[in-house]
C-alpha positions in Angstrom: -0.5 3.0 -0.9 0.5 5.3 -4.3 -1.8 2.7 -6.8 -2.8 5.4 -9.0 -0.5 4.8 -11.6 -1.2 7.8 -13.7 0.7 10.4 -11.1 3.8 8.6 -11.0 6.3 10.3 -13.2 3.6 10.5 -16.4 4.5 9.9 -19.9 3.5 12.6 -22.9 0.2 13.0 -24.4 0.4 9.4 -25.6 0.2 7.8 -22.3 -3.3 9.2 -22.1 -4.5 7.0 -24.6 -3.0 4.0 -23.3 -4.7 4.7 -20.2 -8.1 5.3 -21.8 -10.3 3.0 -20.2 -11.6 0.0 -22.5 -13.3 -2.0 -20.8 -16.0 0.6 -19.2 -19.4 -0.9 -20.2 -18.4 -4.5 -19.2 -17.1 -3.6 -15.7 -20.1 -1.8 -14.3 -21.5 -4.9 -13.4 -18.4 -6.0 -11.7 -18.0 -2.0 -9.9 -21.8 -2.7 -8.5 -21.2 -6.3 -7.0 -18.1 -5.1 -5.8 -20.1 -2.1 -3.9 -22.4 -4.1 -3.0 -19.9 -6.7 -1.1 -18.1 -4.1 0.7 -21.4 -3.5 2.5 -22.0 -6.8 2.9 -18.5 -7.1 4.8 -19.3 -3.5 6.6 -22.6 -5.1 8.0 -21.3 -8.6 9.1 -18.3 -6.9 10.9 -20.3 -4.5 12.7 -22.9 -7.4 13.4 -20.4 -9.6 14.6 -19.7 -6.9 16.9 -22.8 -5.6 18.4 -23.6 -9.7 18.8 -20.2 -10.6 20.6 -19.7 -7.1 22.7 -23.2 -6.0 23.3 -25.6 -9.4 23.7 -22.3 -12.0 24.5 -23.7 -13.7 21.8 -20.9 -14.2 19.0 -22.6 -15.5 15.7 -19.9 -18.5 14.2 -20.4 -18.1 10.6 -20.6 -14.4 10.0 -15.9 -14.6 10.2 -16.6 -16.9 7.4 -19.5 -15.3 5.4 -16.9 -12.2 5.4 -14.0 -14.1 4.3 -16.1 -15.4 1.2 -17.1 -12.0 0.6 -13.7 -10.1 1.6 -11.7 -12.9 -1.6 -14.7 -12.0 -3.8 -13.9 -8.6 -3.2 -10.6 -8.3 -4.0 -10.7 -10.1 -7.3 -13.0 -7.8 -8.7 -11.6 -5.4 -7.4 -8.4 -6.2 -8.9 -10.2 -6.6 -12.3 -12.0 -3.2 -11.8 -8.1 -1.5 -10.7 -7.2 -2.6 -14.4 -9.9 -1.2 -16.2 -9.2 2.2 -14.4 -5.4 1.6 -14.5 -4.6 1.8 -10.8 -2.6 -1.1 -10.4 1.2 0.4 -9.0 3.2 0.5 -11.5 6.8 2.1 -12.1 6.9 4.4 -15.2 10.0 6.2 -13.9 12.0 4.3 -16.6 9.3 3.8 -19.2 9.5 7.6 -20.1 13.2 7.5 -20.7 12.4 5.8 -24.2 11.6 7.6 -27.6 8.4 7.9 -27.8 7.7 5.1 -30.6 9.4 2.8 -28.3 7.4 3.2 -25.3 4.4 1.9 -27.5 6.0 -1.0 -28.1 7.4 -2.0 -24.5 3.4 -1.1 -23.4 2.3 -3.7 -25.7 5.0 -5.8 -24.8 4.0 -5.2 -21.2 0.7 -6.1 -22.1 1.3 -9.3 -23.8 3.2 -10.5 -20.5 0.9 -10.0 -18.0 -2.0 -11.5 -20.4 0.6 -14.2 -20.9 0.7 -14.7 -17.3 -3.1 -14.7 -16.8 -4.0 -17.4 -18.9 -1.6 -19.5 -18.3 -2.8 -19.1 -14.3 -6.3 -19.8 -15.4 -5.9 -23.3 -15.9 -4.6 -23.7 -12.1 -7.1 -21.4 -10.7 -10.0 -23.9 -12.5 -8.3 -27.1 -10.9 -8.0 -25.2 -7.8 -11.7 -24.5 -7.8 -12.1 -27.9 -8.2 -10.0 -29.3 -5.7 -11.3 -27.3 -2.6 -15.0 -28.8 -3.5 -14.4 -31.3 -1.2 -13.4 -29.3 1.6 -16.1 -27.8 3.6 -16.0 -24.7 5.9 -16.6 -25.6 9.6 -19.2 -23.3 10.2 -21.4 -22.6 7.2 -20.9 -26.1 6.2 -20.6 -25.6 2.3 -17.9 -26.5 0.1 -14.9 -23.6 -0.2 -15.1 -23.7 -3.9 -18.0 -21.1 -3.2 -15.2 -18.8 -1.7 -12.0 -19.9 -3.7 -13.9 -19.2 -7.3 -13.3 -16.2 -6.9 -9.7 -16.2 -8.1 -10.7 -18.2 -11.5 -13.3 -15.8 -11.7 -11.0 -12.8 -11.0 -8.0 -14.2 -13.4 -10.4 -14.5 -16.3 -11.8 -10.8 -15.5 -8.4 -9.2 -15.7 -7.4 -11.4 -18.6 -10.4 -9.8 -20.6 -9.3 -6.7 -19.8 -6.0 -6.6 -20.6 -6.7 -8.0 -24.0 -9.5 -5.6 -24.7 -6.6 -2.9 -23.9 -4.1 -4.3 -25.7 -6.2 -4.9 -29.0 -7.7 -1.5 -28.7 -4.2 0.8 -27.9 -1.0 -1.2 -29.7 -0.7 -1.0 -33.1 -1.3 -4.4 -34.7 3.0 -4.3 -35.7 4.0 -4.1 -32.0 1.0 -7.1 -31.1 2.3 -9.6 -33.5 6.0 -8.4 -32.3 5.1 -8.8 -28.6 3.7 -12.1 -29.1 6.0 -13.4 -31.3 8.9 -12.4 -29.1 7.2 -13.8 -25.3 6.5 -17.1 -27.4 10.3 -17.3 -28.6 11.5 -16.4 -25.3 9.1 -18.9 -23.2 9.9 -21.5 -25.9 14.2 -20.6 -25.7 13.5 -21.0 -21.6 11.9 -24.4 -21.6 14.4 -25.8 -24.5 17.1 -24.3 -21.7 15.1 -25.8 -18.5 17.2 -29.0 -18.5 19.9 -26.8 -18.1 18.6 -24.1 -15.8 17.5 -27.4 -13.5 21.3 -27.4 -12.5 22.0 -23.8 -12.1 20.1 -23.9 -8.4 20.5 -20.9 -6.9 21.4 -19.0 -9.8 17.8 -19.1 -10.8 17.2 -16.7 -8.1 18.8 -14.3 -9.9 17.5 -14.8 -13.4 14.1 -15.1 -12.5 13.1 -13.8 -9.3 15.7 -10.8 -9.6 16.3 -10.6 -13.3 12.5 -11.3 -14.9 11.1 -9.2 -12.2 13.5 -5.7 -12.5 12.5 -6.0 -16.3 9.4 -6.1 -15.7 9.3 -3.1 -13.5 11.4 -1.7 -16.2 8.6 -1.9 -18.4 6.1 -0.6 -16.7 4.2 -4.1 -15.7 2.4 -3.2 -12.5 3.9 -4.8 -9.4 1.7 -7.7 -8.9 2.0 -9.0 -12.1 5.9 -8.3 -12.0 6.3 -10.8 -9.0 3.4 -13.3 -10.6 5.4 -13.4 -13.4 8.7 -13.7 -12.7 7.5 -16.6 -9.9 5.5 -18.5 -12.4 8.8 -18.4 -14.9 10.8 -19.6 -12.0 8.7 -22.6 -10.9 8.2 -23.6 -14.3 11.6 -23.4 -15.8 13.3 -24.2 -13.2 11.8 -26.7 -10.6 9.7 -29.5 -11.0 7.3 -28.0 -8.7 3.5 -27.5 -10.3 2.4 -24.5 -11.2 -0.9 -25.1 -9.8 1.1 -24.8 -5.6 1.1 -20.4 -6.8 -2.6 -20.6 -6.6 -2.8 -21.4 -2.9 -0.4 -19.7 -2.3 -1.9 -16.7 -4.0 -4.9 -17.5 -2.2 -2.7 -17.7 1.3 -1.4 -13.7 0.5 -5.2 -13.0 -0.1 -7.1 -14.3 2.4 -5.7 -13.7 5.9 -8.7 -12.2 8.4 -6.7 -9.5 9.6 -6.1 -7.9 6.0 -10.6 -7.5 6.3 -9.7 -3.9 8.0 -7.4 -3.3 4.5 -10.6 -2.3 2.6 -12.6 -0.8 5.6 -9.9 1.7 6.2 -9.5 2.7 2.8 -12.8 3.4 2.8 -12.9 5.3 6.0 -10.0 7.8 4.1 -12.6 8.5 1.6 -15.2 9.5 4.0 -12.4 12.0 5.4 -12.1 13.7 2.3 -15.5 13.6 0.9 -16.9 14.9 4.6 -14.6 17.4 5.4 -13.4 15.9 8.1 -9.1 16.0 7.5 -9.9 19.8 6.5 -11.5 20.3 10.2 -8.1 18.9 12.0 -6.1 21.2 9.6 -8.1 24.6 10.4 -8.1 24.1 14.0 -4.1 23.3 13.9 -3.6 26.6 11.7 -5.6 28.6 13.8 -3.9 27.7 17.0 -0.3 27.4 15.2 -0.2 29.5 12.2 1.0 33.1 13.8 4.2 31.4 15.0 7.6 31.3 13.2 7.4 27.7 11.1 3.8 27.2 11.9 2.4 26.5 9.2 5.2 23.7 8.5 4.1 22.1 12.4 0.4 22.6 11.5 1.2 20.5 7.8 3.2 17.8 10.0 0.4 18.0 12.8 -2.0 17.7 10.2 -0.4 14.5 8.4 -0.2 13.2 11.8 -3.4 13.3 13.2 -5.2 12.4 9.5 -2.9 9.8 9.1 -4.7 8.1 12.4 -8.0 8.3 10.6 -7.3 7.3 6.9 -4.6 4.9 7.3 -3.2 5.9 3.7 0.2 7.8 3.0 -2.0 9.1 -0.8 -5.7 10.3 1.5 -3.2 12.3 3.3 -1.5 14.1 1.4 -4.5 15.1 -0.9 -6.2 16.1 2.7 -3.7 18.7 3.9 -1.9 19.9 0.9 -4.9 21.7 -0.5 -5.7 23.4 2.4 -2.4 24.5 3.5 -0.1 25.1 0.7 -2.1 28.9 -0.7 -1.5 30.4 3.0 2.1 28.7 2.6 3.0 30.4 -0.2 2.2 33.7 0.6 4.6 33.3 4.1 7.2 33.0 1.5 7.6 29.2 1.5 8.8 28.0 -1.8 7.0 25.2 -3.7 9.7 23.2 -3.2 10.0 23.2 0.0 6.4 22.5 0.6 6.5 19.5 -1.1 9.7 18.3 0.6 7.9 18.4 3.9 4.8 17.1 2.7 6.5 14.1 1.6 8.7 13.5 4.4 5.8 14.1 6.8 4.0 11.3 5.0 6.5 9.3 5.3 6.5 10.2 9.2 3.0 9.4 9.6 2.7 6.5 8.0 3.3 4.4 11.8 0.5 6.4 13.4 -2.3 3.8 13.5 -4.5 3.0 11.9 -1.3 2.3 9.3 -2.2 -0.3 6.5 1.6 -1.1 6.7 1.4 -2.4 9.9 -1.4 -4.2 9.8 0.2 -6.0 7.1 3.0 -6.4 8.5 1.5 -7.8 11.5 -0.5 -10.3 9.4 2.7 -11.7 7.5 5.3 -11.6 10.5 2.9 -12.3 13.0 3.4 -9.5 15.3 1.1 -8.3 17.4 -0.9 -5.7 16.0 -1.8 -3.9 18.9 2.1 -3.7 19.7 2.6 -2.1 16.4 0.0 0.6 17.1 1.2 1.6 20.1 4.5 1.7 19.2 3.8 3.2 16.4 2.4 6.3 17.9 5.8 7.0 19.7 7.8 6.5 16.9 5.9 9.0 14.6 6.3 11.8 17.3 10.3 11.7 17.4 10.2 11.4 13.6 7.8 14.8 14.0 10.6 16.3 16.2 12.8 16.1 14.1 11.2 17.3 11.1 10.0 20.2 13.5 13.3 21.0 14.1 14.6 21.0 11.2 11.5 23.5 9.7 12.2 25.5 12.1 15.6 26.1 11.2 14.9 26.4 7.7 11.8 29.1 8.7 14.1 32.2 9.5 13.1 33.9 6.3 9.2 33.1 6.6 7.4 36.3 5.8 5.2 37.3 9.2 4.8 40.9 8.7 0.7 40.6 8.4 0.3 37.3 10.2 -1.7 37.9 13.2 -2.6 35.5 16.4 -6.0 33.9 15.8 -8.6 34.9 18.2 -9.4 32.4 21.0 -13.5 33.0 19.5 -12.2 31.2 16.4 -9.2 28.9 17.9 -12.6 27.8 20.1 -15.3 27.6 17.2 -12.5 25.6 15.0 -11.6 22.9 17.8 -15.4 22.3 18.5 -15.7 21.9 14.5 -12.9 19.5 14.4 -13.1 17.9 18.2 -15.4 14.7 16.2 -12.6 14.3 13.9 -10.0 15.0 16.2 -11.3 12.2 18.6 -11.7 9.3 15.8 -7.9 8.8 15.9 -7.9 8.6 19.7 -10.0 5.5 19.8 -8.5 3.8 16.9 -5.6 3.2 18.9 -6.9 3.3 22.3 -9.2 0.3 21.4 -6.7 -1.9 19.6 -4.2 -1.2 21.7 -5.4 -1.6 24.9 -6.8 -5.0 23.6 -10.6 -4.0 23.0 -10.9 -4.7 20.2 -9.3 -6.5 17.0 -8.1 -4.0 14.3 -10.8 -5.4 12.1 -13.5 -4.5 14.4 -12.4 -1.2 15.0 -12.0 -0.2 11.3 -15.6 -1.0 11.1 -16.8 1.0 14.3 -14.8 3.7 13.0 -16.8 3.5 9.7 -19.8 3.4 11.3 -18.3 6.6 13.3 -17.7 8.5 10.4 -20.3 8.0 8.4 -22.5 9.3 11.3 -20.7 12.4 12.5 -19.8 13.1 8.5 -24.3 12.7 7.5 -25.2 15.1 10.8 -22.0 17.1 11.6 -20.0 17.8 8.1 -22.9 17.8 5.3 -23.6 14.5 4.6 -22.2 12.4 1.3 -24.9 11.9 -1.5 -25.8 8.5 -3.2 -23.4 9.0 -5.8 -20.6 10.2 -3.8 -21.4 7.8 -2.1 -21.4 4.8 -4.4 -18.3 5.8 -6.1 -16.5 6.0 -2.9 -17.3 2.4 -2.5 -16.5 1.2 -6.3 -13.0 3.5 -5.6 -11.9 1.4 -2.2 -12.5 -1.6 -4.0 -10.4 -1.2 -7.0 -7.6 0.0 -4.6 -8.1 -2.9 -2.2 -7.7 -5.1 -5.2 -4.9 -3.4 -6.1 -3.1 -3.7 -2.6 -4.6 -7.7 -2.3 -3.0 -9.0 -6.1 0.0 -7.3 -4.5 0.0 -9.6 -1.1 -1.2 -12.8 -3.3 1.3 -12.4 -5.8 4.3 -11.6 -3.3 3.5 -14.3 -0.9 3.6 -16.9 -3.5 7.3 -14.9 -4.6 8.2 -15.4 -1.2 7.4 -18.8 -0.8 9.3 -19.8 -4.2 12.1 -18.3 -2.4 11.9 -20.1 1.0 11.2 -23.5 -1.1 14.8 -22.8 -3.0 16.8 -22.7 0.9 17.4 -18.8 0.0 16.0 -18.3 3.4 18.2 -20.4 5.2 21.2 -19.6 3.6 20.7 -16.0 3.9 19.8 -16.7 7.8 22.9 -18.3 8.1 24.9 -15.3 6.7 23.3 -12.8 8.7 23.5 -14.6 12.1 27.8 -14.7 11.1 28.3 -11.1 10.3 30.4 -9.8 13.0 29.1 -7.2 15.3 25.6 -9.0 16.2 22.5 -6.9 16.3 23.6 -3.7 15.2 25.3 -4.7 12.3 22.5 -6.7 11.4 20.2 -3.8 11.8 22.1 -1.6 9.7 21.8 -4.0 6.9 18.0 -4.4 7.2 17.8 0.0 7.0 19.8 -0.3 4.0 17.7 -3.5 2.3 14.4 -1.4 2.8 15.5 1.9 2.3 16.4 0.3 -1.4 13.2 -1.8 -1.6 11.1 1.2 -0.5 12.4 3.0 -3.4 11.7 0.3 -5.7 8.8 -1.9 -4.6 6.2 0.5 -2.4 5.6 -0.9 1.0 3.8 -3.5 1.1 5.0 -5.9 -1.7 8.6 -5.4 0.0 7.1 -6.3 3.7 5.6 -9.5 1.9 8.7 -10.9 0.6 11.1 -9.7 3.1 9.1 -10.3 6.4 9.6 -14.0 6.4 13.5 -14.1 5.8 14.6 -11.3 8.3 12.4 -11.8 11.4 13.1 -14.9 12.1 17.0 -14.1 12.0 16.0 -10.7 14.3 14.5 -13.2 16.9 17.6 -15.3 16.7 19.8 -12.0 17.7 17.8 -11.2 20.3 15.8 -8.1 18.8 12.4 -7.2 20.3 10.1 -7.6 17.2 8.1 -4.6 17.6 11.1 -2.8 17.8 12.1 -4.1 14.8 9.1 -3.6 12.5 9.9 0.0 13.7 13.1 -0.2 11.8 11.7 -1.9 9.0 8.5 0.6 8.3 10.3 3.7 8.6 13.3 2.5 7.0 11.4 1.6 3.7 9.2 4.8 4.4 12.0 6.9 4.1 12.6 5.0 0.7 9.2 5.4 -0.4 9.6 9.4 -0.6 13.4 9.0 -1.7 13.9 10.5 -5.0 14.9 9.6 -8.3 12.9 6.3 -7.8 11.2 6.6 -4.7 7.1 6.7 -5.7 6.1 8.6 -3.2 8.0 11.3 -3.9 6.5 11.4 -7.6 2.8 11.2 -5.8 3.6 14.5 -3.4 5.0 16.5 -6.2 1.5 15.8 -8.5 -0.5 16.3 -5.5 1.8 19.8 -4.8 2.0 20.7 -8.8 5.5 21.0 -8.9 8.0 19.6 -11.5 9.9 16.6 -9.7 13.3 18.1 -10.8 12.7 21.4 -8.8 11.9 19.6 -5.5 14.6 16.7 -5.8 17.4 19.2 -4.9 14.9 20.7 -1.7 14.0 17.0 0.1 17.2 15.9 1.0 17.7 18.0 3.9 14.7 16.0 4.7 15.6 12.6 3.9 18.9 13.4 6.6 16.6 14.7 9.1 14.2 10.7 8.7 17.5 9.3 8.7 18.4 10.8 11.8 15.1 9.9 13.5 15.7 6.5 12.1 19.1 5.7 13.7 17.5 7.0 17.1 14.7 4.7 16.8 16.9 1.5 15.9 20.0 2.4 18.5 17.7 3.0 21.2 14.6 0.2 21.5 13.0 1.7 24.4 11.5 4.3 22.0 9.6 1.7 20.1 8.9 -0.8 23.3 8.9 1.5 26.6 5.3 1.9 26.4 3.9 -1.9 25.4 
């Protein structure tokens, strides 16, 4: 979830004007539609409810009036996440240039992903075209309504990122950039007679090659994978370029990514209410006299928020605040803190309700209710043995003037917090004992919220308000262009015979399952640290399920593997973007707390081996 670009390893005072937003005055229409529609989805959900639970009366059309809205949605948002620069991106690399360099590979950057855009809009036109004549069941009106979104959204983001390239390149590094992306698209379809025999090999040049160079550069992810998959299909296969647009649309539009968006916006309401800073007093106040306890009430505290946001970013901003003054005065050292803080996001990021797994539930097709329960388990031994190991590393903690709290204000803190404390308790309760759909609950949980948060916390004012809207949809958009763009990656890849090739290897490695799930910690603790979680779930899901269902692995068991394997890669430094996000979050140079997490990263690792030796831990309780 780490989509703010700008606190992952930032560049010199020069970035800042890169990022400068340019676009400002034209996207406020496009921030007010896109609050508007996440109401709109907010109020058909919750209608759709009340109609099917309360009055057993389920309304057809409101599934697909949401859908309409939910693609609408994420385009704009998409388009808004550019204008505010909060698309992931990888900028690790990017600041090892000189200075005068960087400039140029921005613009460069720039050029690409324009590059890309317009050469999509063409497709995205045709595709609007082409779904005129097919009608939605219940609403009975042409899917062009929904699907013109897309054109919509690609011509959006193209203004945009011309608007910021014109307004922060110099006009030498524009008529460089250009020149050289013409040279090199012209040298690649002079060459495509060529590359039309290389089969496979393509893989690597395109889908592996184009791609790391992109990331490289600093292109934000989605536009890393759209671009190195357009390159691919048109270079190097006869097939139309037009197929990347439904399948874009395919990554995009899936029912069960509706609760993305909701529960983005419930982690706002936790930090604009109060709520996350409840859980965290009570836990001090009934933990914080004890040897290590404030390092169990910041893992408690990551734990139970977690079940309420659903973000690994809403998190960490929640707890670290709050905790880290009273931490330093113990004695803890800055370094330290963050280690934990990072590692216990990376813990709680299986506690429902997880974006990761509901993701992951919508590409593999596992059962989502499965991967909440499960979840929950596998969180708690990943706690123990973080707990473990801050205890151990607590026997020089300061506790000279640390005194037991009262039971008065253990008492008035835990009635403060018990409507917080309850909200994570019936996300998973109700989608995992089949009540409810995720999607449902997310919006119940909303509603929840916003009504305990106006009467019990201090209420949110319009404008809070209205920005916390505008903010989920630019990081919904965000996450969504990530999905579209990696799905239609993935599906490149499966077109090629990758997929079955690489099933076919993996079924004939000696040693059956366990071999095979060593392989998949090591694949996603290296995509973690590269891709961020949900791009790598996308394009990875649908190769190595399949072969985990052939060997006989439990597949909640082994999205276990998978989520905390690329978890732990998330927060793994020098690459891991996680780890860049805690240490901005913590103010604390990234070189003074890469030498302190690794401790950590041993003690997840250790977790992790538990969890994929032994699958009762993730399946005794389904």
């Amino acid at each position: 979830m780490a989509a703010v670009s700008d606190t992952i390893a930032p560049l010199p005072d020069a970035e800042e004007a890169v990022t400068h937003r340019v676009g400002s005055l034209l996207v406020r229409p496009l921030e007010v539609v896109s609050a508007l529609l996440l109401c709109v989805i907010i109020v058909l959900l919750l209608v759709g409810v009340a109609s099917r639970y309360v009055f057993s009366y389920p309304v057809v059309w409101i599934d697909e009036a949401a859908s309409i809205s939910f693609l609408w949605l994420a385009m704009l948002g998409a388009a808004i996440a550019i204008d505010r620069n909060e698309h992931l991106k990888l900028t690790l690399f990017l600041g090892m240039f000189p200075r005068r360099t960087q400039g140029f590979i921005q613009t460069l950057g720039l050029v690409l992903t324009a590059t890309f855009l317009l050469v999509m809009l063409q497709p995205a036109v045709e595709y609007v075209e082409e779904e005129w004549y097919v009608t939605s069941a219940a609403l009975n009106i042409p899917n062009s309504f929904r699907v013109a979104a897309i054109a919509f959204g690609i011509f959006a983001m193209l203004s945009f990122i011309v608007a910021q390239a014109v307004k922060t390149s110099t006009l030498r590094d524009l008529v460089l950039s250009v020149v050289l992306v013409a040279a090199l698209a012209g040298a690649f379809w002079l060459l495509s007679p060529a590359l039309l025999r290389l089969g496979n090999i393509n893989i690597l040049i395109f889908l592996v090659g184009v791609v790391a160079l992109c990331l490289v550069m600093g292109v934000p992810i989605a536009f890393c994978f759209g671009i190195g998959t357009l390159a691919f299909l048109a270079f190097s296969t006869r097939v139309p370029i037009f197929v990347m647009i439904g399948r874009m649309d395919e990554g995009m539009s899936s029912i069960i990514l509706l609760s993305v968006p909701i529960f983005v916006f419930l982690g706002c309401i936790l930090d604009a209410t109060g709520m996350g800073k409840a859980i965290v007093d009570f836990l001090a106040s009934l933990l914080g006299h004890v040897r290590a306890g404030m390092s169990y009430v910041l893992l408690g505290s990551l734990f139970l928020v977690s079940g309420i946001s659903g973000s690994k970013v809403s998190d960490m901003a929640t707890v670290a605040p709050a905790l880290f003054p009273e931490m330093k005065r113990r004695g803890h050292q800055p370094r330290e803190m963050i280690a934990l803080l990072a590692t216990g996001a990376a813990m709680a990021d299986t506690v429902p309700p997880s974006i990761v797994l509901i993701v992951l539930g919508s590409v593999a097709g596992v059962s989502i209710a499965g991967l909440f329960t499960s979840g929950f388990v596998v969180a708690m031994v990943l706690l123990a043995v973080l707990a473990v190991l801050a205890r151990i590393k607590a026997a020089g903690e300061h506790l000279g003037n640390v005194r037991r709290a009262p039971l008065k204000v253990i008492g008035q803190t835990m009635l403060i917090a018990a409507p917080a404390l309850v909200l994570p308790f019936i996300i998973r309760s109700a989608v995992g004992g089949g009540v409810a759909t995720a999607t449902e609950v997310s919006t119940i949980a909303v509603l929840y919220a916003l009504i305990i948060g106006i009467f019990l916390y201090g209420g949110i004012g319009p404008r809070k308000f209205y920005q916390m809207l505008v903010e989920t949809a630019a990081l919904s958009g965000a996450i969504l262009l990530i999905l579209g763009t990696a799905l239609a990656m993935a599906w490149a890849l499966t077109q090629t015979g990758f997929a079955q090739q690489l099933a076919t290897f993996m079924a004939s490695l000696p040693g059956g399952w366990i071999i095979f799930m060593a392989v998949t910690i090591v694949v996603f603790l290296l995509l973690g640290c590269v891709l961020e979680g949900l791009p790598a779930i996308v394009l990875m899901a649908p190769l190595m399920f399949p072969i985990a269902k052939n060997l006989g692995i439990n597949d909640i068991h082994y999205s276990m593997v998978v989520v905390t394997a690329m978890n732990i890669g998330l927060m793994t430094p020098p690459i891991g973007i996680g780890f860049y996000i805690a240490c901005k979050i913590g103010n604390v140079s990234p070189d003074e707390a890469m030498g302190a997490i690794w401790p950590y990263i041993l003690a997840l690792l250790v977790g992790l081996v538990l969890i994929a030796a032994i699958p009762g831990i993730s399946t005794a309780v389904l």
